[in-house]
C-alpha positions in Angstrom: 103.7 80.9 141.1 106.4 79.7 138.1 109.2 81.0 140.5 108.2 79.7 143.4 108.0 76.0 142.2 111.3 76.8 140.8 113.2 77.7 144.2 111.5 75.0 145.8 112.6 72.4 143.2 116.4 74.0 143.8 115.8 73.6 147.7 114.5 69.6 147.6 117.6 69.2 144.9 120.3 70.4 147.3 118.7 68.7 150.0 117.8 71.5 152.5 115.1 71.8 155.2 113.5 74.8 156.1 111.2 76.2 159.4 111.7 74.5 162.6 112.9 70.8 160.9 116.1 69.7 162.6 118.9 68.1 160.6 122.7 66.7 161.1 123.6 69.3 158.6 122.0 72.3 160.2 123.3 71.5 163.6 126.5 70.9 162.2 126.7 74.5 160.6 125.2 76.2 163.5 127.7 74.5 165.6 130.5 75.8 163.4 129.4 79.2 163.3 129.1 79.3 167.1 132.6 78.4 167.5 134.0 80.9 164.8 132.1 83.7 166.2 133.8 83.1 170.0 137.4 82.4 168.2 137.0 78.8 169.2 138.6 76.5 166.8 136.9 73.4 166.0 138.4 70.1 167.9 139.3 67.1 165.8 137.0 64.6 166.4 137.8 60.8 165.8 135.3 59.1 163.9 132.6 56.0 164.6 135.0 54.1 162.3 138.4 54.7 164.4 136.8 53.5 167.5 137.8 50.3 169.1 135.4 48.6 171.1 135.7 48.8 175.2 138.4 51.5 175.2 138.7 54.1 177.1 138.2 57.6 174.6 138.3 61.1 176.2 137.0 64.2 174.3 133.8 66.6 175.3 130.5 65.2 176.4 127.4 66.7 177.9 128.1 64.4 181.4 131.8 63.4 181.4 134.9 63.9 179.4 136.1 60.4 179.4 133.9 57.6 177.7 134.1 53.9 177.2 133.3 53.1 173.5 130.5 50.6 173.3 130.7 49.2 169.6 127.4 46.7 169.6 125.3 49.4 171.0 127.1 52.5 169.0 127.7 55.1 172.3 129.6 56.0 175.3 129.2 55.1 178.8 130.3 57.5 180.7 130.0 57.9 185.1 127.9 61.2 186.0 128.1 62.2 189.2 126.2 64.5 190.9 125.6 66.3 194.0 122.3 67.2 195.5 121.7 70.0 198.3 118.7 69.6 200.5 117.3 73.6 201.3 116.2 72.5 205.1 119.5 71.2 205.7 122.0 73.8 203.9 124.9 74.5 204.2 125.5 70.9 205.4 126.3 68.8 202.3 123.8 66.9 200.3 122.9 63.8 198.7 125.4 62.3 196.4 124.3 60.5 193.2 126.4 58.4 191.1 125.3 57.4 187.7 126.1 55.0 184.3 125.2 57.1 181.5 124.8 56.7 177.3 125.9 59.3 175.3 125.8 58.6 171.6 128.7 59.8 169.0 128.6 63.4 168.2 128.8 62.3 164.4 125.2 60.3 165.3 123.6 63.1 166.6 124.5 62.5 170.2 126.5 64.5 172.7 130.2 63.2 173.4 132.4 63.9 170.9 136.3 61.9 171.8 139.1 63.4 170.4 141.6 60.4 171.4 142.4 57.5 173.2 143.2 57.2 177.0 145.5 54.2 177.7 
């Protein structure tokens, strides 16, 4: 019982989470390891500090690759576009819909992650 107090002290010490918990650290790692293992090198991310409100940043996000940087609200907006096919009338051309999206900074826990001004 001595020993396990002892590890567990260690783990609460260094700050780690175990199980299913989720944290910035974890994903962050598993992230890395993902892109080492298919020979991707990691792209240089600007940070929340380097942003300048309403400019135009491009970089990798979940819905767009270029994002305006929204300073007051901390995230992207970004345009999503998407196309919808309707089975009954295929392969006629669907629906079309056109969205304003939020994507938080990847360094936040969101998805878009800019790697450098457009303009």
């Amino acid at each position: 019982m001595h020993e396990k107090a002892v590890i567990s002290a260690y783990h609460s010490r260094i700050g780690r989470r175990g199980g299913l918990k989720s944290s910035p650290a974890k994903r962050a790692s598993a992230r890395a390891a993902a892109h080492k293992r298919w020979g991707r090198e990691a792209a240089a991310i600007l940070p929340v500090d380097a942003l300048a409100d309403s400019r135009w940043y491009s970089g990798k996000g979940r819905n767009a690759q270029i994002g305006l940087w929204d300073a007051r609200g901390r995230c992207f907006w970004v345009v999503s576009v998407n196309d919808w096919m309707d089975p009954l009338r295929y392969p006629e051309p669907g629906s079309r819909r056109v969205r304003l999206k939020r994507e938080r900074h990847f360094d936040e826990g969101g998805t878009f992650s800019p790697s450098r001004e457009v303009g």
